[in-house]
C-alpha positions as CSV (number, residue, x, y, z in Angstrom):
1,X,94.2,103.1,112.4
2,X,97.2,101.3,113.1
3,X,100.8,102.6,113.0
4,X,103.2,101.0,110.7
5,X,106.7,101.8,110.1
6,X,108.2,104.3,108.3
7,X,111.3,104.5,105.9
8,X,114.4,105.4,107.0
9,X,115.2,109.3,107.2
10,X,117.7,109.5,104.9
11,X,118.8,113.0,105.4
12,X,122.1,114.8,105.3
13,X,122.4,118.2,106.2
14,X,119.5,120.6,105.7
15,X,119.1,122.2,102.6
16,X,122.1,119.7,100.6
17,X,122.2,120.2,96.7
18,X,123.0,117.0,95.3
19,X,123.8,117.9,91.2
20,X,127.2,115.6,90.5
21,X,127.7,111.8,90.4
22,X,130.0,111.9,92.7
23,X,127.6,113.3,95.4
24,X,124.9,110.9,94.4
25,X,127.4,107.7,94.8
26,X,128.0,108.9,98.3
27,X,124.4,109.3,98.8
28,X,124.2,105.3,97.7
29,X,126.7,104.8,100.2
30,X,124.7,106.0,102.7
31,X,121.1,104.0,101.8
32,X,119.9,107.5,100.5
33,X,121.1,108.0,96.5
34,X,119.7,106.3,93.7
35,X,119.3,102.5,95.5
36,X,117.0,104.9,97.6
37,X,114.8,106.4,95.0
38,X,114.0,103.1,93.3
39,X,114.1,99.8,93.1
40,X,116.9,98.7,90.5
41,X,118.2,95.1,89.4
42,X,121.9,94.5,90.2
43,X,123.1,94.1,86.9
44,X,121.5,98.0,86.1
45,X,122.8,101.3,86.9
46,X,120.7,103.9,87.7
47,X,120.5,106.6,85.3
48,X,121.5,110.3,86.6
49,X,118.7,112.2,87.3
50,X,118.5,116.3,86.2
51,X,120.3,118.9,88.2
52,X,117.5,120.9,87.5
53,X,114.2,120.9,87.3
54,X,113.9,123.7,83.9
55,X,115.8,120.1,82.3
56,X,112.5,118.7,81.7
57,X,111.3,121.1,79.7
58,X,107.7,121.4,81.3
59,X,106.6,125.2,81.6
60,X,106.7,127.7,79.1
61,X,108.0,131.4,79.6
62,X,108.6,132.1,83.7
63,X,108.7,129.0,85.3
64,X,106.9,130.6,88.1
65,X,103.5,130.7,86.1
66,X,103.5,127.3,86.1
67,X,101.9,127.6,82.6
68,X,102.0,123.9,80.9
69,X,104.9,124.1,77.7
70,X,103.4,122.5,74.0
71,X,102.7,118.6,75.3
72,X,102.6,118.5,78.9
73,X,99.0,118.2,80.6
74,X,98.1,119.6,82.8
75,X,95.5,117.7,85.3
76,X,93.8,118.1,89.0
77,X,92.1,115.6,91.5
78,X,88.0,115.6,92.2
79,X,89.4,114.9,96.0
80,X,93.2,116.0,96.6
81,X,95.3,114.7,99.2
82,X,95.9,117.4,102.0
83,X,99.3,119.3,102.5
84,X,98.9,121.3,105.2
85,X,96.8,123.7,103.0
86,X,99.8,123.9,100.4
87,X,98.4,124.6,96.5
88,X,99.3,122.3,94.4
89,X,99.6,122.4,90.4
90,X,100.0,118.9,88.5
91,X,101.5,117.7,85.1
92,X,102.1,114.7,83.0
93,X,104.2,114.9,79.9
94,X,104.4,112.0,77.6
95,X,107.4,110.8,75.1
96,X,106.1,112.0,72.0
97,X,103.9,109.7,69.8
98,X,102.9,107.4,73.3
99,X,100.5,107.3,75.0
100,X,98.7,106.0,78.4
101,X,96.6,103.2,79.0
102,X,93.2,103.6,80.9
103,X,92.4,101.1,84.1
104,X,89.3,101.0,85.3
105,X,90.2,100.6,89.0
106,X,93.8,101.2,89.0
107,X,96.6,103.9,88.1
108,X,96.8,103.8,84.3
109,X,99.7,102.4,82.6
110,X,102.5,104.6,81.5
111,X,105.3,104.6,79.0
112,X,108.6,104.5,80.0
113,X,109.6,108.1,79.8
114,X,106.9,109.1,81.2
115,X,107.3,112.6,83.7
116,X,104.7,113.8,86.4
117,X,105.1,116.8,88.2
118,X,103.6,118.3,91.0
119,X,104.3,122.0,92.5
120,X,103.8,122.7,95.6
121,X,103.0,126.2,96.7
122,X,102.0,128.8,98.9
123,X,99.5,132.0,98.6
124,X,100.8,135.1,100.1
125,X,96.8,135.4,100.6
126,X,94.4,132.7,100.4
127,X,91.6,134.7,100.0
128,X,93.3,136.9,97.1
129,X,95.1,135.0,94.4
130,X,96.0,138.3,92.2
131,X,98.9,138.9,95.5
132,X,101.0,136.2,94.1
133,X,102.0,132.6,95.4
134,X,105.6,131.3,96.8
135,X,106.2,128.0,95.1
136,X,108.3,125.5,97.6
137,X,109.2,122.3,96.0
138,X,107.6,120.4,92.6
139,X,107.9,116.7,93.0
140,X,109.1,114.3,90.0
141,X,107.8,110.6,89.7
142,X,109.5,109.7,86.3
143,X,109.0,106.2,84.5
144,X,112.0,104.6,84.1
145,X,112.8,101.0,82.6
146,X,112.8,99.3,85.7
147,X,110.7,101.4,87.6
148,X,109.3,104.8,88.9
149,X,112.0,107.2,90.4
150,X,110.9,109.8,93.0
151,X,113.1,113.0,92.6
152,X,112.5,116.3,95.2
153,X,113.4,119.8,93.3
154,X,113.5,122.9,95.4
155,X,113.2,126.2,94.5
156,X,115.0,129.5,94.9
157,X,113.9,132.2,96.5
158,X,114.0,134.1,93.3
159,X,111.1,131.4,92.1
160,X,113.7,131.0,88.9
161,X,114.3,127.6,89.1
162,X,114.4,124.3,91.4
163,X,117.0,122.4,92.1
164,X,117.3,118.5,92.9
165,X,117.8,117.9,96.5
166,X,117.6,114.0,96.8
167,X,118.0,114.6,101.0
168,X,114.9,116.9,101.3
169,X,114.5,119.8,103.5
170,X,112.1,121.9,105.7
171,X,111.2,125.3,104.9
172,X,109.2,127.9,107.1
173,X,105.9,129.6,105.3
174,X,103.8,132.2,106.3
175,X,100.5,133.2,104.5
176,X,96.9,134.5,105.2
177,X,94.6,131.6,105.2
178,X,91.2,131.8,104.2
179,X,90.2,132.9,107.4
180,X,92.3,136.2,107.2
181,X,94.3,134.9,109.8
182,X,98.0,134.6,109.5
183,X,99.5,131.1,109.6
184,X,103.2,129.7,109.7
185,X,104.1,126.0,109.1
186,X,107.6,124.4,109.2
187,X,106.7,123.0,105.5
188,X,108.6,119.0,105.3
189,X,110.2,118.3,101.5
190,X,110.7,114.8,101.8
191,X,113.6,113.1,101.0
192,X,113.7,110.7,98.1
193,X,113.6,107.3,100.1
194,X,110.3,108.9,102.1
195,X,108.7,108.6,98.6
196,X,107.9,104.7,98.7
197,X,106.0,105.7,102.1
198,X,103.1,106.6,100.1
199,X,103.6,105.6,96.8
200,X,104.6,101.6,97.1
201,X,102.1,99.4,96.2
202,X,103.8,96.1,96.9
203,X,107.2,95.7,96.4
204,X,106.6,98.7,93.5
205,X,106.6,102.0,93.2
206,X,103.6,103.9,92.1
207,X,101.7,107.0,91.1
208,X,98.5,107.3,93.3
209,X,96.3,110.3,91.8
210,X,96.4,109.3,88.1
211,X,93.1,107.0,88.3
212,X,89.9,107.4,86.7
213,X,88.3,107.8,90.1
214,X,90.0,110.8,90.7
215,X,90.4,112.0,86.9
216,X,87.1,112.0,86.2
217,X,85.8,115.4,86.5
218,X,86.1,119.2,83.8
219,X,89.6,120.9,83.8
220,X,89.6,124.5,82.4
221,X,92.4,123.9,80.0
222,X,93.6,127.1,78.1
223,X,91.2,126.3,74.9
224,X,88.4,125.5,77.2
225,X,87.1,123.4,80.1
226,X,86.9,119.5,79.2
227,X,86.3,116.3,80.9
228,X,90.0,115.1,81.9
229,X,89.3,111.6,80.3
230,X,87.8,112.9,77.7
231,X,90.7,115.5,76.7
232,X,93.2,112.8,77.0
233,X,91.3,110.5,74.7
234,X,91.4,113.2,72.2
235,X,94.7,114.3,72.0
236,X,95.8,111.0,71.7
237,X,97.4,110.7,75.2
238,X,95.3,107.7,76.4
239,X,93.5,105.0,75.0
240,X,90.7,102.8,75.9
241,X,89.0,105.7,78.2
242,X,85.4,105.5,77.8
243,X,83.1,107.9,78.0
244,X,83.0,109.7,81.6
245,X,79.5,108.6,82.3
246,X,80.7,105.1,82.1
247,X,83.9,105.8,84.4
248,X,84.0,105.7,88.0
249,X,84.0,108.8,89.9
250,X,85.3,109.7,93.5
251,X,83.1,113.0,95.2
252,X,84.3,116.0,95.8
253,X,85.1,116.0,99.8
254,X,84.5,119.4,100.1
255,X,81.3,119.7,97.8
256,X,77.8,118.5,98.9
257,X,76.5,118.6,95.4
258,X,79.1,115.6,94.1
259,X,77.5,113.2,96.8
260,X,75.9,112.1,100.2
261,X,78.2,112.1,103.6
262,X,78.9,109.1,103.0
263,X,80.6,109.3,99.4
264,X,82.3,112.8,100.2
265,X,84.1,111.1,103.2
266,X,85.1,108.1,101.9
267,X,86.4,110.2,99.2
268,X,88.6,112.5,101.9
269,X,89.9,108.8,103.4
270,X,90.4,107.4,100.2
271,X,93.0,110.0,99.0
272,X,94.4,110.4,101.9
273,X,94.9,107.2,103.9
274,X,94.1,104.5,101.2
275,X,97.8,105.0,99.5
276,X,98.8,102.9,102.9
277,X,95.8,101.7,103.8
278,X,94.9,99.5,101.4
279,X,95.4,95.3,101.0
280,X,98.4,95.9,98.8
281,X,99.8,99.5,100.7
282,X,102.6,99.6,103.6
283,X,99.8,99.3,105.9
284,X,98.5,96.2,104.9
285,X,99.4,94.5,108.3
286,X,96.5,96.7,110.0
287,X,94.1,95.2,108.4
288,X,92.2,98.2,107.0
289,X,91.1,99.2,103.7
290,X,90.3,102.7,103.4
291,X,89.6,103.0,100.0
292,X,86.5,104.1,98.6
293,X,85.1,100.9,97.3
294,X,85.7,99.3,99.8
295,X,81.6,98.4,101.8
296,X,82.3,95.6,104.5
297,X,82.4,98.2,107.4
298,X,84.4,95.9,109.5
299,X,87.1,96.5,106.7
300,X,87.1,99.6,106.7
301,X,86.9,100.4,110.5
302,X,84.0,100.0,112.2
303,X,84.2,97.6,115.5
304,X,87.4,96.8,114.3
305,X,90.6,96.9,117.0
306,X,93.6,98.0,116.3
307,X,96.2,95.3,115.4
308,X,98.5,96.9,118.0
309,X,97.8,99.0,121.3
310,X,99.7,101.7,122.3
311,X,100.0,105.7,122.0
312,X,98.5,104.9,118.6
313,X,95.3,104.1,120.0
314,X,94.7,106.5,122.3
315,X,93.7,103.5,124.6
316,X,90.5,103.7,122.2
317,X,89.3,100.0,121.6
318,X,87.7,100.9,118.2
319,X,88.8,102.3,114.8
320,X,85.4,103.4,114.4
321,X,82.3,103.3,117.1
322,X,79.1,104.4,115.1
323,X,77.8,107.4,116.5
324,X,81.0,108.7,118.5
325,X,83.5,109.6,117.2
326,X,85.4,111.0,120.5
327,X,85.4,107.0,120.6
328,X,87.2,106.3,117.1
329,X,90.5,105.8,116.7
330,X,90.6,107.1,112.8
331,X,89.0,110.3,114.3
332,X,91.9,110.6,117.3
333,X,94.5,110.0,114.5
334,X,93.5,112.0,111.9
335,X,93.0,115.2,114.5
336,X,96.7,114.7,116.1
337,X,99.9,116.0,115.1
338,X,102.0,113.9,117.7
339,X,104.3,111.8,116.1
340,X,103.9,108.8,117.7
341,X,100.0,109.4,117.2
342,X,98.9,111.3,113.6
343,X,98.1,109.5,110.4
344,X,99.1,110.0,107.8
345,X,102.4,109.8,109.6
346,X,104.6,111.6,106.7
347,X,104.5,115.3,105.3
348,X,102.0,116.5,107.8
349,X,102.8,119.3,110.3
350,X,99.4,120.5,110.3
351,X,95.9,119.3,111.2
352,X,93.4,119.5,108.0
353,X,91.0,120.9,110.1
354,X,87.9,120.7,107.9
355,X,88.3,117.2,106.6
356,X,88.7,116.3,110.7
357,X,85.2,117.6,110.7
358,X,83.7,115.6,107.6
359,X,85.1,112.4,108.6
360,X,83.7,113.4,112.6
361,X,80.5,114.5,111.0
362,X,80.4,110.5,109.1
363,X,81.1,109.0,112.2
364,X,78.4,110.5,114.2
365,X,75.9,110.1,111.5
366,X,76.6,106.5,111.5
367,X,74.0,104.3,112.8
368,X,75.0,102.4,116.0
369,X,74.0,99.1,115.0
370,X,76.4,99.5,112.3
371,X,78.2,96.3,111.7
């Protein structure tokens, strides 16, 4: 897997509340306002985003419940990406009377007005979710006229509300992981320029998780569990789904029953390298496709070099060598947390230890004459 470069850290000082014009036009000044969160045309002014995040109106009651309010849906992944085993709870509110569009392949279109969440948090206990959860930071990706715009919002430490912080943050967390071990991790909220390092697609910002691929599996919604598509068909919120035997479907990394090896980690790569790594993704000069439906091997790794030698490598000559993968260079990046060396190369401080060993275990399986 080949390195490629990142956007440029745009932070101020740790921890900075930006809530007033004025401290977004400096921000502009700087590369890191508005200009930063989206592209914009020059005869356009960006809109102001909210202060707060209780300004788009999506939970009802505590905030901290996370409890979808009247029109916002709420929606999960068959294969999420890895946060450095952060929770994460996901939400798409529509303007009312809209609706989205399906794709077959890619991220279904949106109207303009269009808000998707997603909280990150952590369990005070893995293993027991009655002892509560801290919730960190929810992420905005709102459709705008000219664009998505990526939009950070923090939250207090009396889990009351979250507030926009356009410069990010880091923020230590301790919890018991499933192991009954404690863990810490120096969590990264990313500032709003570090959004386009996953989610451009071109020259254009993007979701990545709304896709039928990785929509296509039950939810239990308050009134009962329902096929996402299908749920979203009837209430109106998309159109042109059909029915979810006739949609594709990524595995479930995690879950032998959803699929082979094979499927379950191409799945794990898919969601989270294929945002870059893709012919389209900030990647694209490697020369490796990662995502799912993607079969010429060479494509997606195996005997192919690196476009670029280097720490990166590992002085490995292969991304993938069939049968080894102490030999692969997708298996020494994935595993690192060097920053010269790990992939993905943003919002990681920790190694996802147990998709390491899926995408080890697909390697080895691999036949050597694989080609």
């Amino acid at each position: 897997m080949s390195a490629h470069a990142s956007p440029r850290d745009c932070r101020t000082r740790p921890g900075a509340v930006v809530a007033r014009a004025g401290a977004l036009l400096l921000l502009a000044a700087s590369g890191c306002g508005p200009r930063a969160v989206r592209e914009t045309t020059p005869a356009q002014a960006p809109a102001q985003p909210f202060a707060k995040l209780s300004q788009y109106a999506l939970f009802a009651g505590d905030p901290a419940a996370q409890v979808p309010a009247e029109g916002v849906i709420p929606y999960d992944l068959n294969s999420p990406l890895f946060s450095d085993y952060a929770e994460k709870y996901r939400f798409v509110k529509l303007p009312p009377g809209t609706h989205a569009t399906y794709r077959d392949v890619d991220v279904f279109e949106f109207p303009v007005g269009t808000v998707i969440a997603k909280t990150f948090a952590y369990p005070h206990d893995a293993r027991d979710p009655s002892r509560g959860r801290r919730l960190i930071e929810t992420r905005i990706l709102k459709r705008e006229p000219d664009g998505w715009v990526g939009l950070p919002y923090i939250w207090d430490s009396a889990q009351a509300e979250a507030t926009l912080d356009v410069a990010g943050d880091t923020v230590d967390v301790t919890w018991i992981h499933t192991d009954g071990r404690p863990r810490t991790n120096n969590y990264i909220i990313p500032n709003s320029n570090q959004c386009k390092g996953c989610h451009k697609t071109g020259e254009r910002m993007t979701p990545i998780g709304l896709k039928a691929r990785h929509l296509n599996r039950d939810f239990a919604y308050r009134a009962g569990t329902e096929n996402q598509l299908t749920h979203w068909s009837r209430r109106g919120a998309m159109a042109g789904a059909p029915s979810p035997a006739e949609a594709p479907r990524l595995a479930v990394w995690d879950d032998p029953r959803s699929g082979p090896l094979d499927a379950r980690a191409r799945a794990w790569l898919e969601i989270n390298c294929a945002h870059c790594h893709n012919p389209e993704g900030p990647a694209r000069n490697s020369g490796l496709d990662l995502t799912a439906a993607q079969r010429n091997p060479t494509a997606f790794g195996v005997f192919k070099p690196p476009v670029a030698a280097g720490i990166g490598s590992g002085g490995l000559a292969y991304d993938i060598v069939p049968g080894r993968p102490d030999q692969s260079i997708l298996a020494y990046r994935i595993a690192s947390t060097h920053p010269g060396v790990m992939m993905p190369e943003l919002g990681k401080r920790l190694v996802h230890e147990e998709g390491v060993a899926l995408v080890r275990q697909w390697i080895a399986a691999m036949q050597p004459d694989t080609r």
